[in-house]
C-alpha positions, 0 to 999 in steps of 0.5 A: 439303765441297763441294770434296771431293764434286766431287772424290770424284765425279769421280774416280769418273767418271775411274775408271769402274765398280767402284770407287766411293766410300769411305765416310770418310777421317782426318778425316772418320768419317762412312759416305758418304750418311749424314746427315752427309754430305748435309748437308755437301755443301750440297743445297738444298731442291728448287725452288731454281733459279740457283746454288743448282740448280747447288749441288744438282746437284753429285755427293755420295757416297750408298753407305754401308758396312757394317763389313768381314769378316775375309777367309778365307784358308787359313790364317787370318789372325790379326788384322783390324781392319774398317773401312768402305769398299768395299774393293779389286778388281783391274783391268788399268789398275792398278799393282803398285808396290815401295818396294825394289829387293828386293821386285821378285820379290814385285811382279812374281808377283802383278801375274802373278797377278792382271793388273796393270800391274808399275811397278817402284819407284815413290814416286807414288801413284795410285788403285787401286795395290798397294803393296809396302814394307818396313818398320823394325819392328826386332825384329818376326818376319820373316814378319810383315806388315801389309796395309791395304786403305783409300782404293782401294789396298792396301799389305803392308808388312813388315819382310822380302821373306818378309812381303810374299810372304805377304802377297800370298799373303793378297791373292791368296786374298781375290781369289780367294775372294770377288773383294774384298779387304775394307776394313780392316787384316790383321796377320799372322804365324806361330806356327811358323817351319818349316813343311813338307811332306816328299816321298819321291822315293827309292822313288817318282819324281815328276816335276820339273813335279808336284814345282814344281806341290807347290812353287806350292801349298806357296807359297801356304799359307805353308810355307816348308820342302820336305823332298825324302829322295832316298836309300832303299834302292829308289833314289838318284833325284838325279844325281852325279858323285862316285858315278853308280853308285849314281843310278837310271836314273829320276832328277832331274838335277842341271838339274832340281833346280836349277830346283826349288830356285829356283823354292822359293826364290822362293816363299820355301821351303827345300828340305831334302835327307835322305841317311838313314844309316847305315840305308835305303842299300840303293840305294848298297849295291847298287852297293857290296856290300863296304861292305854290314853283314853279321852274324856269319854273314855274313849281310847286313843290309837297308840297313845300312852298316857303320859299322866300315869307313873306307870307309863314312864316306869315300863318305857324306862325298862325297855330303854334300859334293856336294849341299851344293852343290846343296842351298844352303838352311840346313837339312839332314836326316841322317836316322839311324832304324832302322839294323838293327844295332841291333833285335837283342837283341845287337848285340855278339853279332850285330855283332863288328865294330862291336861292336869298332870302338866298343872301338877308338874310344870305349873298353873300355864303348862298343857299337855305339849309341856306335859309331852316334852316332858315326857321325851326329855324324861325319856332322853335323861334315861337313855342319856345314862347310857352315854347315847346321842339322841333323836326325836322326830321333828314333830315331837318338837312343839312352839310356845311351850314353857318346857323347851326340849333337851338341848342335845336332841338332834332334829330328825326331820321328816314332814312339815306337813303336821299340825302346828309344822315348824320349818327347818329354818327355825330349829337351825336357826336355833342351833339345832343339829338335824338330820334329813329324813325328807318324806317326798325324797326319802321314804318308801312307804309300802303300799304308797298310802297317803299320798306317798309315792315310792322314791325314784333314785333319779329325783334323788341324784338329781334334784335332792341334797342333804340342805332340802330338808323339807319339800323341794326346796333347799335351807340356806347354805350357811346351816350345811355344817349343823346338817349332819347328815341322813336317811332312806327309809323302808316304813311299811304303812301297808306291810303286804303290798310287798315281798321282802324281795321285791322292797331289796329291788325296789330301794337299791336304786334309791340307796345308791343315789342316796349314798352318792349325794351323802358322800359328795352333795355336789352335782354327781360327776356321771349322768343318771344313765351312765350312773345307772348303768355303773350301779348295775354293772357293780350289781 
């Protein structure tokens, strides 16, 4: 033991302030300085001269630890085992080191972001290193991840690059909130596996540096999923070649989303495109007024296509075609709410010639929602093509039809206050996968239009779960499994009332609310005040 002492003070010699001495290792649980210890380490009696001074003077550990705190991170991690030690601080002379080729983005962003020295791959092992692994957990969730903080190093193994990155998201925030990562070993991983912030850029332009700066944030609250709906009827705001007439003249080019998307990419987000239709197209309608639904007065019908027309599908197909290759993610949004055929008390009457095209179709009982189902399940067989899991707003789906919606479309549910509203009961019931867009909890809506209010991270910490779907009140809880997951969301009804500043402050409270409960639904471990008081210390 004497042995060990020398070598525990000199290394403390070699490593300078700040790091200090451990309290105990495997073999060994006594806290350093306690009794034990001093014992083990030979001190003499005072007076003793000769060897037996030289034996006394010998360094020997004297700090003892306490117990360590669960870090607090936003959100929360789900389990730390505490241990006793002084835990882990970053210093310039210290190395990010990989065990994976593949781990080298992951390396590399938080060496940036904390100023350590990236080594790359790396087998030796030196004080003070940040080691990044993968590990052979088979069958364990993707973005899992253990972190263990012991001995003056710490290590995030996972069995994917995704678990390691929120691992050093966990770091990163424990850095940043308190300076130490604490001793002790964090296991981690999400209770739901899609996790988003949807963003209307089709009647609001948001600049590509504020949408990258919402894509940084994003990455560091572990979502993994960026909705961006850029067709609306204010304006197509994405570039194309197969239809430039119908892009804005204030737009993204194609440039721009490319950098968007790699850099989600390497924030391990999805960028999840929506071109809403056969509804909101009123932008690629003003460049296309033949193909603009008009009733049997010939009047036209606000953002509505007509389905009727080969022509319509025809120029729909060439955009989902397009950005399937701008878009390379596996998720794709088709939108399908409030196609206004569909509000009026006939449609048949009002609409003889979708009202016909369903006869024609689907046969003599068919209307303009088989017509309309029709529609989106045409439009899934084209983005099906490029191998995407789909989406449809909830009421893009209709009762009593005779042609029944693709069985793969996931529910986007958002509002049960549509004519004809179905509850979330029935499509879960029925076997759906649904995904929580919950309008009273999860929509900011600019200018507060119809009733909306702007979200409260409050309501959402404390009242809102992924199972309330709809309202206030949650789903049974045997229906959690085929909820996968959901969204905030940024829709810009009155597009001035705010700045592109103003909308980052206004939903970064509701962000981190949102990405707590979608971490861990369970009762949050912090109340709203010191929650709060957590998100503005992380900033």
């Amino acid at each position: 033991m004497v042995t060990r002492a020398l070598l525990a003070g000199g290394l403390v010699a070699a490593l300078g302030a700040g790091v200090g001495v451990w309290a105990s290792s495997d073999d060994d649980p006594s806290p350093a300085g306690s009794a034990a210890s001093r014992q083990a380490g030979g001190t003499s009696a005072a007076g003793d001269g000769g060897a037996s001074a030289a034996v006394a003077a010998t360094p020997a550990p004297t700090r003892s630890y306490a117990l360590s705190t669960t870090p607090r991170t936003i959100p929360a991690v789900r389990a730390h085992t505490p241990a006793r030690g002084p835990g882990w601080k970053p210093q310039s002379a210290r190395r990010v080191v990989v065990g994976a080729p593949a781990l080298a983005d992951e390396g590399r962003l938080i060496a940036g972001e904390l100023g350590l020295a990236y080594a790359g791959q790396r087998s030796d092992v030196r004080a003070g290193d940040l080691r990044l692994a993968l590990n052979a957990d088979a069958g364990a969730n993707p973005e899992s991840y253990t972190m263990t903080v012991r001995g003056g190093r710490v290590t995030i193994s996972a069995p994917t690059d995704t678990g390691v990155f929120y691992g050093t998201r966990t770091l990163k925030q424990e850095v940043h909130g308190g300076g130490t990562a604490p001793e002790g070993v964090v296991r981690d991983q999400p209770a739901k596996p899609q996790r988003g912030f949807t963003l209307d850029i089709a009647r609001k332009y948001f600049s590509p540096a504020w949408i990258e700066d919402r894509v940084r944030e994003l990455g560091d609250l572990k979502y993994n999923q960026l909705g961006l709906h850029f067709s609306d009827d204010q304006s197509f705001r994405i570039e194309s070649d197969s239809h430039p007439e119908i892009v804005a003249r204030q737009h993204l080019s194609k440039a721009e989303v490319k950098k968007i998307v790699d850099l989600a990419a390497s924030r391990h987000i999805t960028v999840v495109p929506e071109i809403d239709s056969p509804g909101h197209l009123g932008a690629v309608l003003a460049a296309h007024p033949e193909l603009q639904l008009r009733n049997a007065s010939g009047v036209a019908t606000r953002g509505a296509i007509d389905i009727s027309k080969n022509a319509s599908a025809n120029l729909l197909d060439d955009l989902l075609d397009e950005y399937a290759g701008v878009f390379p993610g596996a998720y794709w949004h088709l939108g399908g709410d409030e196609y206004q055929a569909l509000t009026v008390s006939s449609p048949a009457t009002s609409y003889p010639q979708l009202a016909a095209a369903a006869r024609a179709r689907y046969g003599s009982g068919a209307g303009v929602a088989d017509l309309t189902t029709g529609w989106l399940n045409d439009r899934a067989d084209t983005v099906r093509a490029h191998d995407r899991t789909m989406r449809v707003w909830n009421d893009g789906f209709f009762r009593g039809t005779s042609v029944k919606p693709a069985s793969d479309l996931v529910v986007a549910y958002w509002t049960g206050k549509e004519i004809g509203a179905r509850p979330p009961a029935e499509y879960l019931s029925a076997g759906r996968k649904v995904l929580n867009y919950n309008d009273e909890y999860l929509y900011y809506v600019l200018g507060e239009p119809n009733d909306f209010a702007y979200p409260t991270g409050r309501r959402i910490y404390e009242q809102w779960t992924p199972r309330v779907l709809r309202g206030t009140t949650p789903v049974a809880a045997r229906y959690d499994a085929q909820i996968l997951g959901g969204s905030l969301s940024v829709w810009c009804d009155l597009a001035n009332s705010q700045t592109q500043a103003q909308v980052a402050a206004g939903i970064r409270v509701p962000l981190r609310a949102t990405s707590q409960k979608l971490w861990d639904a369970g009762t949050p471990p912090l109340t709203w005040t010191q929650f709060t008081a957590l998100a503005n210390r992380l900033g």
